[in-house]
C-alpha positions in Angstrom: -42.1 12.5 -33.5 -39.4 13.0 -36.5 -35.7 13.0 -35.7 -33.5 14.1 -38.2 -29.3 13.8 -37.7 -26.3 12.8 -38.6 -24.1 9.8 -36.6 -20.1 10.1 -37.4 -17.3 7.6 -36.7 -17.0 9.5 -33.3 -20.6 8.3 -32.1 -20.1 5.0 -33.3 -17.0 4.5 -31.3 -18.2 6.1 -28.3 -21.4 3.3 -28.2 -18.7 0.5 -28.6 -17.1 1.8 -25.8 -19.7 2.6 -23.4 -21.2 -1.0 -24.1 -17.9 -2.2 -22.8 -18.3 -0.4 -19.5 -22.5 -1.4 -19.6 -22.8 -5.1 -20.8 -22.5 -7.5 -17.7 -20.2 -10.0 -20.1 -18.1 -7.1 -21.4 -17.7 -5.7 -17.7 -17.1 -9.0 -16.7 -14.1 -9.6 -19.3 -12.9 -6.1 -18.9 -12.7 -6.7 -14.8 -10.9 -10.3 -15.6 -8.3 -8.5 -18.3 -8.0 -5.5 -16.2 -7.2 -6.7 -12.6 -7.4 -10.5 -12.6 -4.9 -11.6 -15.7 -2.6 -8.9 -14.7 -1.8 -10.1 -11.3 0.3 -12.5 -13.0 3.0 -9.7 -13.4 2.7 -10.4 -9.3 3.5 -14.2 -9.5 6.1 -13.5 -12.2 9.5 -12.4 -9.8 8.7 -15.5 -7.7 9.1 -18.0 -11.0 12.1 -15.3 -12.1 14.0 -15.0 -8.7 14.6 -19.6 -10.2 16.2 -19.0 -13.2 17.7 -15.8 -12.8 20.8 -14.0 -11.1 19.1 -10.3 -10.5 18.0 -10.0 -7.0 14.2 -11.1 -6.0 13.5 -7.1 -5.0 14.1 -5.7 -8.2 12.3 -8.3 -9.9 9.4 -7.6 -7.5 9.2 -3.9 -8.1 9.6 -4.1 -11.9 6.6 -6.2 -11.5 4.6 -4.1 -9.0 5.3 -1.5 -11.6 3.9 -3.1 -14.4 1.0 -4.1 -12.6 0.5 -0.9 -11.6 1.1 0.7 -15.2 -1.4 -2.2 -17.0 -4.3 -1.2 -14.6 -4.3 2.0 -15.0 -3.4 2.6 -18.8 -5.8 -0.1 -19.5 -8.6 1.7 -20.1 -7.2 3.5 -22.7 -5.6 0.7 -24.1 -8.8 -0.7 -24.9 -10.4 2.9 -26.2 -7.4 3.1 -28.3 -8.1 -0.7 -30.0 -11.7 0.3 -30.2 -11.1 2.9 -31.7 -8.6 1.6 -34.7 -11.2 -1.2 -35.0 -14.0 1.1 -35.6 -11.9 3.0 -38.0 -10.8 -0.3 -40.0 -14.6 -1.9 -40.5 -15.5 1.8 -41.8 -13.0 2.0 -44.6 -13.5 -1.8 -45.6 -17.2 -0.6 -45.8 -18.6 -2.3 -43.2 -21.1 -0.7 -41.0 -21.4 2.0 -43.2 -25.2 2.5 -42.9 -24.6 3.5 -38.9 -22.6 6.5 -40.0 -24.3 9.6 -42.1 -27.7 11.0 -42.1 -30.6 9.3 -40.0 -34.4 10.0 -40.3 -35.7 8.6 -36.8 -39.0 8.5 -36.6 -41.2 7.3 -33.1 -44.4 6.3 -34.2 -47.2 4.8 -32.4 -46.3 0.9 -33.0 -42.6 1.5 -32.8 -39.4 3.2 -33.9 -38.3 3.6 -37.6 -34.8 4.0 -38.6 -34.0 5.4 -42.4 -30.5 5.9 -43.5 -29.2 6.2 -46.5 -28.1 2.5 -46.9 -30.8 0.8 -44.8 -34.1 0.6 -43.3 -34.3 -0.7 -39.3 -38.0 -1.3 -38.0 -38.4 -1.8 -34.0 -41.4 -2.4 -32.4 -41.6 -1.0 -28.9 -41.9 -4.3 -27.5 -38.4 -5.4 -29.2 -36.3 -2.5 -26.5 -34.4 -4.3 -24.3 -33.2 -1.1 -22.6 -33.5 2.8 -23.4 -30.1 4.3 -21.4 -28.3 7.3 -21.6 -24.9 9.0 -21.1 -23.2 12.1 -21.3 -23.1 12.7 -25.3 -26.3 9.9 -26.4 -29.2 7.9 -26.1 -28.7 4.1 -26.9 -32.2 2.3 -27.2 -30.6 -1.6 -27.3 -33.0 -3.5 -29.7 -30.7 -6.8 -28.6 -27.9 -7.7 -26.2 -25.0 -6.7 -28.8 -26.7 -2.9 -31.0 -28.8 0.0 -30.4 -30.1 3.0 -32.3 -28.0 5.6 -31.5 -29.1 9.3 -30.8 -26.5 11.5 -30.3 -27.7 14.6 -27.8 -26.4 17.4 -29.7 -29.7 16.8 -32.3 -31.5 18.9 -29.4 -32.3 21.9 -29.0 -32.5 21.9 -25.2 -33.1 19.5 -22.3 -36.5 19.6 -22.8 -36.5 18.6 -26.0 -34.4 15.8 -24.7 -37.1 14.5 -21.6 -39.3 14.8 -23.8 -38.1 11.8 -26.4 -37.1 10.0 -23.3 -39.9 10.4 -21.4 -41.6 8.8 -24.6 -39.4 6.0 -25.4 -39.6 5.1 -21.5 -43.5 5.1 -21.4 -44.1 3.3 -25.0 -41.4 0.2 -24.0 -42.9 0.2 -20.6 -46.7 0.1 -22.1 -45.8 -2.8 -24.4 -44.1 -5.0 -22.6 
């Protein structure tokens, strides 16, 4: 089975993102940065309400605020730095063979990646995991990367199953 599309910065970003959200360490440090360092804006007014004049209540509530402000803006925090990260390997030219045209080809031994700058070879038994959201396919080859498939390349949601459905039994089979 031949696959033939094009990846943009877009689909690059949107796997460094998701792998944020679906790597157990990234979860992890995303949980810690998220909720656990920021309830130091809690402890804050206590060590304030020492060295400072303002009364304890204020200093609680601009606190609570923050707090309140850094968990739920973080998310977007981070999708913004991911984002402006992404952009800045890309025009130092790093990278650059994930973004443009892909040949994908799933053969019988394995999975075949041509691009315009580089050549990946996987062997079915290399997949570490085959998972999917709502705009790709990611087939991780290691902890950290993943071929990429962006689901616009099909036609419909059969066409989709159907490389799935493939991927799926060939790891299972060989490993």
């Amino acid at each position: 089975m031949n696959l033939k599309y094009e990846l943009n910065k877009q689909d690059l970003i949107d796997f460094n993102i998701f792998h944020i959200t679906y790597s157990k360490l990234s979860k992890r440090s995303f949980f810690l940065q998220r909720y656990i360092l920021s309830l130091s804006f809690l402890i804050l007014p206590f060590i304030l309400r020492n060295f400072s004049t303002i009364p304890f209540e204020y200093w609680l509530t601009v606190c609570i605020l923050l707090y309140l402000y850094w968990v739920a803006f973080f998310p977007k925090r981070i999708r913004k730095i991911v984002t402006r990260k992404i952009s800045r390997m890309l025009e130092q030219g790093k990278n650059q063979s994930v973004i443009g045209r892909h040949d994908l080809t799933l053969s019988n031994t394995g999975i075949v990646d041509l691009s315009e700058n580089s050549e990946a070879k996987t062997q079915y038994t290399e997949i570490h995991d085959i998972v999917e959201d709502k705009e790709h396919i990611y087939i991780y080859v290691n902890a950290n990367s993943a071929h990429i498939i962006p689901n616009r390349i099909f036609e419909n949601l059969d066409k989709k199953n159907e490389v799935l459905a493939l991927l799926k039994q060939k790891g299972k089979s060989n490993n």
